[in-house]
MARSEKE-29081 format. One line per 4 residues: their letters; for each residue x, y, z of C-alpha. Coordinates in steps of 0.02 Angstrom, whole numbers. Each point is the difference from the previous one (the first is absolute). Example, Ala and Ser with C-alpha at 12.3 -4.5 7.8 and 13.67 -1.06 7.14 Angstrom:
2
AS) 615,-225,390 ~ 69,172,-33
This chain:
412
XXXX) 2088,-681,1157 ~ -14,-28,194 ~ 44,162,97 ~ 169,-28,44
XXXX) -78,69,200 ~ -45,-181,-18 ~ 178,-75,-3 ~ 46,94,152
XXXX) -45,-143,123 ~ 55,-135,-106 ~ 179,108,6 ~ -15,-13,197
XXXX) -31,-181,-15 ~ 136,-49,-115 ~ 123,118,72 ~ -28,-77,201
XXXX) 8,-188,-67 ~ 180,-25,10 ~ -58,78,195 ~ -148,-117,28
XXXX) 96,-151,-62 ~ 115,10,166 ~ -158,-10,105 ~ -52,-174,-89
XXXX) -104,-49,-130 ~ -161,60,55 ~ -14,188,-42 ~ 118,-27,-152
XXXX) -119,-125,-71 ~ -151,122,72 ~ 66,147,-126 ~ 22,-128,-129
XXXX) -191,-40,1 ~ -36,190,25 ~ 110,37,-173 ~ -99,-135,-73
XXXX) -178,99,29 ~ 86,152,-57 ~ 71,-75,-149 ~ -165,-97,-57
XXXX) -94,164,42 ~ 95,105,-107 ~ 0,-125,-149 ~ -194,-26,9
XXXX) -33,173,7 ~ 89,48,-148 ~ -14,-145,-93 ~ 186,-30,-10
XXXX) 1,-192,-47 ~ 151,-29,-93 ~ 89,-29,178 ~ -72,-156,-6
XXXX) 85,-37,-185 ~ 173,36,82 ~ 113,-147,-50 ~ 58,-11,196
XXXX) -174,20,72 ~ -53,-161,-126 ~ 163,-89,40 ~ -24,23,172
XXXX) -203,-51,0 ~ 36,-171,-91 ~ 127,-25,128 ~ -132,21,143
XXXX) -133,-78,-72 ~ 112,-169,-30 ~ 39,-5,217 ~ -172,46,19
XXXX) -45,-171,-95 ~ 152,-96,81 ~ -79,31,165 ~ -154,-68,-44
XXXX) 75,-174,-9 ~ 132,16,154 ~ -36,-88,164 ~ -54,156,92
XXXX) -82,96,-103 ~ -47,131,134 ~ 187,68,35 ~ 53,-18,-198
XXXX) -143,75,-59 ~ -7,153,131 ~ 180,56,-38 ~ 9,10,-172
XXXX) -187,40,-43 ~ 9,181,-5 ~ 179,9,-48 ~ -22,111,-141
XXXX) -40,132,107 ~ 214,16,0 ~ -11,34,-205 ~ -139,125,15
XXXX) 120,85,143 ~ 141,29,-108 ~ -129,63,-150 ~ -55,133,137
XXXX) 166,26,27 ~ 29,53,-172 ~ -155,92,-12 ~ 43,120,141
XXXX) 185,22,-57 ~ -93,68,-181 ~ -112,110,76 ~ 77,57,189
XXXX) 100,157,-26 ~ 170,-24,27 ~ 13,-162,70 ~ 159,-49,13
XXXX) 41,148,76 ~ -131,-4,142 ~ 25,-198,25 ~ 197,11,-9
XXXX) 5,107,158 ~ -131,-111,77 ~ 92,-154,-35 ~ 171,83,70
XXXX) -61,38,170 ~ -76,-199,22 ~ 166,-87,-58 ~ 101,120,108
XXXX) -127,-15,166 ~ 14,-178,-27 ~ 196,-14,-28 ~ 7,126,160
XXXX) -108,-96,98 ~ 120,-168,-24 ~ 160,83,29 ~ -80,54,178
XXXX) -61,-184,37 ~ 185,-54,-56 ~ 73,110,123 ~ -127,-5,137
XXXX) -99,-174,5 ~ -164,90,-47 ~ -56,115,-136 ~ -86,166,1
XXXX) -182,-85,23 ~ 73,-86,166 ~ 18,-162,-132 ~ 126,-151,0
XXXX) 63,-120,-123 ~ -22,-134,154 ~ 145,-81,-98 ~ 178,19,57
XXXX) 125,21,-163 ~ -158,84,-92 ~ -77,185,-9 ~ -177,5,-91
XXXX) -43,207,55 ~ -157,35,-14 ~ -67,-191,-60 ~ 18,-53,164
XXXX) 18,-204,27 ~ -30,-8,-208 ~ 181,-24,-50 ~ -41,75,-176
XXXX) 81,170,9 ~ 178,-44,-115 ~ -148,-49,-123 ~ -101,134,-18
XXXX) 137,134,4 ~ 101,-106,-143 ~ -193,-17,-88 ~ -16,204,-1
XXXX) 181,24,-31 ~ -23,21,-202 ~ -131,134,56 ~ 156,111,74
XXXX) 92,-43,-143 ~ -131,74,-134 ~ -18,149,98 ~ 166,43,13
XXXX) 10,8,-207 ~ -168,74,-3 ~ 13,130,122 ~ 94,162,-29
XXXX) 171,46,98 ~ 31,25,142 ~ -143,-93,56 ~ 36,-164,-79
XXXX) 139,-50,119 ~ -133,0,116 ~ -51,-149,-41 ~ 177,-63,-37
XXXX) 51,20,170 ~ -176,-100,36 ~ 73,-133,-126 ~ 159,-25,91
XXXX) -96,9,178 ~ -112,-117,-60 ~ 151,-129,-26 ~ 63,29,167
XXXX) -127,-44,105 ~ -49,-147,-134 ~ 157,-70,51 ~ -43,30,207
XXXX) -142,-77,-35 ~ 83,-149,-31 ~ -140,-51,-141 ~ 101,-114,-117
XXXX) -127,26,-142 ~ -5,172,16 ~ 170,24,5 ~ 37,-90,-167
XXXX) -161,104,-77 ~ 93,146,66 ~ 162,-67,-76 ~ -96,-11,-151
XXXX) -54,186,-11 ~ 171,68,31 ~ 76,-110,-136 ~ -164,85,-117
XXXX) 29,162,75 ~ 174,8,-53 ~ 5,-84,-177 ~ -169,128,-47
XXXX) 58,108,-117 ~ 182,122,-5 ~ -74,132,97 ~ 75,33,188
XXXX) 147,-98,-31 ~ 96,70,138 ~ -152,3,132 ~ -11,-190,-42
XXXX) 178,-26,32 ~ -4,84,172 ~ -163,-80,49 ~ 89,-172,-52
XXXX) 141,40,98 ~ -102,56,151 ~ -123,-140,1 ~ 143,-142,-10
XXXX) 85,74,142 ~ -168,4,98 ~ -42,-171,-44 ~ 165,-56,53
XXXX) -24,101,181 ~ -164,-47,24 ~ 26,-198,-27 ~ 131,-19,121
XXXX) -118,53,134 ~ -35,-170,76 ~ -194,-37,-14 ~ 1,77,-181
XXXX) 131,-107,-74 ~ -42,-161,111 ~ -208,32,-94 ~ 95,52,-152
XXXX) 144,-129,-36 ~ 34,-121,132 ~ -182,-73,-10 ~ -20,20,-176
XXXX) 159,-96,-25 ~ -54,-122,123 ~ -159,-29,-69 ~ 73,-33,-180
XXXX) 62,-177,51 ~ 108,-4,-89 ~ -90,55,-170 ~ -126,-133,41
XXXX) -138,111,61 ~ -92,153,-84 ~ 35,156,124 ~ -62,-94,133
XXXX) -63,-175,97 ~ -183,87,11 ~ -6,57,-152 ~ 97,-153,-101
XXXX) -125,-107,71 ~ -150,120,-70 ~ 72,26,-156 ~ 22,-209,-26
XXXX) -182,-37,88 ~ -86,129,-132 ~ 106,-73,-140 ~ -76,-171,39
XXXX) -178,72,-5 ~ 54,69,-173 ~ 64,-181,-51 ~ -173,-74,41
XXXX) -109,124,-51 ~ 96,78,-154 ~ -151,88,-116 ~ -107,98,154
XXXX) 106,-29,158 ~ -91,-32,173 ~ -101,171,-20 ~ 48,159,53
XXXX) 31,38,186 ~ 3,-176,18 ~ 189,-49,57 ~ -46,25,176
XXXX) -138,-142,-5 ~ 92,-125,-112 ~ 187,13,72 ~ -23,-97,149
XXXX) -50,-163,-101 ~ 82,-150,-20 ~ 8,-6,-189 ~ 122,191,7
XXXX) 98,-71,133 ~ 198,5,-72 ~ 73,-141,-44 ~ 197,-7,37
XXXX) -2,168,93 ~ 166,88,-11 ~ -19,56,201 ~ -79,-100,146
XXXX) -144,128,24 ~ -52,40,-188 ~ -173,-100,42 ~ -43,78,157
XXXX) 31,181,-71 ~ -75,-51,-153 ~ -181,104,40 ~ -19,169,-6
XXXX) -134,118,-59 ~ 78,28,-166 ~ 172,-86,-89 ~ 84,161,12
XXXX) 63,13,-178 ~ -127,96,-145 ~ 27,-118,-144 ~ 6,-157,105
XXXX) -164,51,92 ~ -73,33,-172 ~ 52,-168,-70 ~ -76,-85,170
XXXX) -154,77,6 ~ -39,68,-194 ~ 89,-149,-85 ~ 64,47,-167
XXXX) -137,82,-76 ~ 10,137,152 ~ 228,0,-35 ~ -61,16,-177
XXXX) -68,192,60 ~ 164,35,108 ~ 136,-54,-132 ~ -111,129,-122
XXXX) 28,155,117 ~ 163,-32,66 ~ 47,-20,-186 ~ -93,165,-54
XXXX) 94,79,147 ~ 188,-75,-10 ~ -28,40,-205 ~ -74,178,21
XXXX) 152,28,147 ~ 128,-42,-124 ~ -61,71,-151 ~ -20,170,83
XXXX) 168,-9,90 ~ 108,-49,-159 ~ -115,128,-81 ~ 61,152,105
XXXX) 206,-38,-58 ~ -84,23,-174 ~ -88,163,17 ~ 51,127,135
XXXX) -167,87,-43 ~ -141,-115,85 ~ 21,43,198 ~ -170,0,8
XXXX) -61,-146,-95 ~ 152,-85,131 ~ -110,46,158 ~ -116,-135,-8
XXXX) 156,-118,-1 ~ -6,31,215 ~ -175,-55,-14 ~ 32,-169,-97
XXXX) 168,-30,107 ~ -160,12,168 ~ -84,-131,-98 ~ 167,-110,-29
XXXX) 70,-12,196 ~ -189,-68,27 ~ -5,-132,-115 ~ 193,-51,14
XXXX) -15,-168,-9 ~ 147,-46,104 ~ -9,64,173 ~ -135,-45,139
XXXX) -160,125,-2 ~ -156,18,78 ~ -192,-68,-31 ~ -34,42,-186
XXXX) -189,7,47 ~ 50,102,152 ~ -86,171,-23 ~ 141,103,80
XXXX) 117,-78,-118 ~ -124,8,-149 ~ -1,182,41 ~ 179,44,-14
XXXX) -9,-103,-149 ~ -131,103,-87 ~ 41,167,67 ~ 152,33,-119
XXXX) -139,-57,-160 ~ -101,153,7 ~ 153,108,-2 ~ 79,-119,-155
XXXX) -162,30,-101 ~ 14,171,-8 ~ 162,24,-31 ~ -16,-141,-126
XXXX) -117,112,-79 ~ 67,170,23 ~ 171,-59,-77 ~ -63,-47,-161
C-alpha cells in the first residue's frame, strides 16, 4: 500500500478545485494532469491494475477512443483532434479521486470545511458586487441586471453554485449537528444569489435541488418546511427587484414567442442549426468540436425560421444544449454513450430514492444519491448548458465521480 503521506497533496489538490475552477480552466485542468501522474504513479508502483478493469474506466475509454477516431475524418482535424485527444485524463481524475478518499484520513471531514469556506467567499463576494457595483477583488459583472462575483465578465456564477449545490446538500446529512446547518444555510445562500445572478439555467438547476432536497428522505421535516417557506418569500422579494425579474421573466417570456422558440432566439437557432447537422450526418455527426466550423454553411442554414434573425445567430462556438451537441458532432453512435449514463443515473436515482421509503436503515448507502443527482443537473437534457468538450465543464462533471465510486463501494 502507498503511504497514505502520499495522498496528502492530492487532498490539497482536490480539496482547492472547486477554488481553482473560479480562476478559469487553466490551473483546474493543471491539477487534473498533476492527479493523473500521481494516480499512474501509485498504480505502477504497486502493481494495482485492476483500475483499469473498472466497468466506468472501460466505458469511459471506448467512449474516447470512438471521438478520437471521429476526428480523424472531420474537416479540421487539428482543433477536433487536440480537444478530445487526451480526454481521458477526466476518468483517471475521478479514479484519483477515489483513491485518495480510500486512503486520506478523514476526508470528508478535512474537505467539508474546505469546501464551506469557498462556497461562502464566493456567495459573499456576489452579495458585495450586488450591493456595490464591484466585488471584493475590485471585479464587475460589466453587465447591468447581472452579478457574476468573483467570475468576473464570465456570466457563469448561477451555474456553478447550482452545479456544487448537491455537494451542500450531502454534507449536511453527512456531517454531524450542529455543524450541518452550516452548510444548509450555504444551501439556501446559494439560491439567493443564484437568483441575483439572474442565470436562468442556474436558477432552474437550483430549483431542481430544492425540489431533491426536500422530497430526500423524512428526516428534518420541519427545517424543510421553514426553509420552503423562507426561500419562497425570498424568491418572491428578490424578483420584484427590477433588473432581476426583467433577466428573469420579462425576457424569458419574451423570448418564448409565443411557445415557438426554445428559451431563446440565440439559442433556438443553435439548437435547430445542430439538429440539421444531425439530419445530414446521422451515424458520426460533423466530428467533435466541430459546430463552430460547420454552422455558418449554407447546407445548416434554417429553413422557415420561426424569428427573423434565427440565421444570423445561428453560429456559435457550441449549440448550447448537451444532447443536441452530442447528436451534431458524435452522431448516434456518440448519443448511443449519453442515453447509457443518463439511464444508469435517472435508474440508479430512482431506485435508491424509492428504496429509502422501504428501509429506514440504509442512510448511508443513500449518500451517494447527492453524487448521482451532480451527475443528473449535468446531463439534463432539457435546459441550455455549456461546451461538453469544455474542460471546466468536463471538470465539474467528473468531480462528483470520484466521490460516487467510493461511496458506491463503501455502501455495499
Amino acid at each position: 500500500m502507498a503511504s497514505r503521506s502520499l495522498y496528502f497533496f492530492p487532498f490539497i489538490l482536490i480539496s482547492l478545485l472547486p477554488a481553482l475552477l473560479v480562476t478559469g480552466p487553466f490551473l483546474a485542468d493543471l491539477s487534473v494532469v498533476i492527479l493523473n501522474f500521481f494516480f499512474f504513479y501509485i498504480v505502477f508502483k504497486e502493481k494495482n491494475f485492476h483500475f483499469f478493469k473498472n466497468k466506468f474506466f472501460l466505458f469511459f475509454i471506448f467512449f474516447c477512443f470512438y471521438l478520437i477516431i471521429r476526428s480523424f475524418f472531420s474537416d479540421n482535424l487539428e482543433v477536433s483532434l487536440k480537444s478530445i485527444l487526451f480526454y481521458f485524463r477526466f476518468i483517471i481524475f475521478s479514479l484519483m479521486i477515489y483513491l485518495t478518499l480510500k486512503n486520506f484520513p478523514n476526508f470528508f471531514e478535512k474537505f467539508s470545511l474546505i469546501f464551506l469556506i469557498t462556497i461562502n467567499f464566493i456567495l459573499i463576494d456576489s452579495i458585495v458586487q450586488f450591493f456595490l457595483g464591484v466585488d471584493i477583488l475590485g471585479l464587475s459583472s460589466g453587465h447591468s441586471s447581472r452579478i457574476s462575483g468573483p467570475f468576473g465578465d464570465e456570466l457563469i456564477l448561477g451555474s456553478y453554485l447550482s452545479r456544487f449545490s448537491p455537494f451542500l446538500l450531502f454534507f449536511f446529512y453527512y456531517e454531524k449537528k450542529p455543524f450541518n446547518y452550516l452548510f444548509l444555510i450555504t444551501f439556501f445562500l446559494g439560491f439567493i444569489v443564484t437568483l441575483l445572478s439572474a442565470e436562468r439555467t442556474g436558477t432552474v438547476y437550483y430549483l431542481m435541488s430544492i425540489l431533491f432536497f426536500l422530497l430526500f428522505s423524512k428526516k428534518f421535516f420541519k427545517i424543510k418546511i421553514l426553509f420552503l417557506i423562507i426561500s419562497i418569500i425570498s424568491a418572491l422579494f428578490i424578483l420584484n427587484i427590477d433588473k432581476t425579474k426583467k433577466r428573469l421573466i420579462t425576457q424569458a417570456i419574451q423570448n418564448s414567442n409565443g411557445g415557438t422558440l426554445w428559451f431563446s432566439v440565440m439559442h433556438d437557432a443553435h439548437l435547430r442549426t445542430a439538429y440539421k447537422m444531425f439530419e445530414k450526418n446521422p451515424f458520426f455527426g460533423v466530428g467533435p468540436k466541430m459546430f463552430r466550423f460547420e454552422c455558418s454553411k449554407k447546407k445548416y442554414e434554417i429553413v422557415n425560421p420561426p424569428h427573423t434573425r434565427s440565421n444570423d445567430l445561428r453560429c456559435s462556438t457550441h449549440p448550447h444544449n448537451i444532447l443536441i451537441q452530442l447528436m451534431a458532432e458524435t452522431g448516434l453512435i456518440g448519443l448511443i454513450f449519453y442515453v447509457f449514463v443518463f439511464l444508469y443515473v435517472l435508474v440508479n436515482l430512482l431506485k435508491i430514492f424509492f428504496g429509502m421509503f422501504i428501509n429506514r436503515n440504509i442512510a448511508k448507502k443513500n449518500y451517494k444519491i447527492f453524487f448521482l443527482f451532480s451527475f443528473f443537473l449535468t446531463l439534463w437534457p432539457i435546459a441550455p448548458s455549456g461546451n461538453f468538450f469544455n474542460n471546466w465543464l468536463s471538470i465539474i462533471f467528473f468531480y462528483p465521480l470520484g466521490f460516487y465510486l467510493y461511496l458506491n463501494e463503501t455502501s455495499k
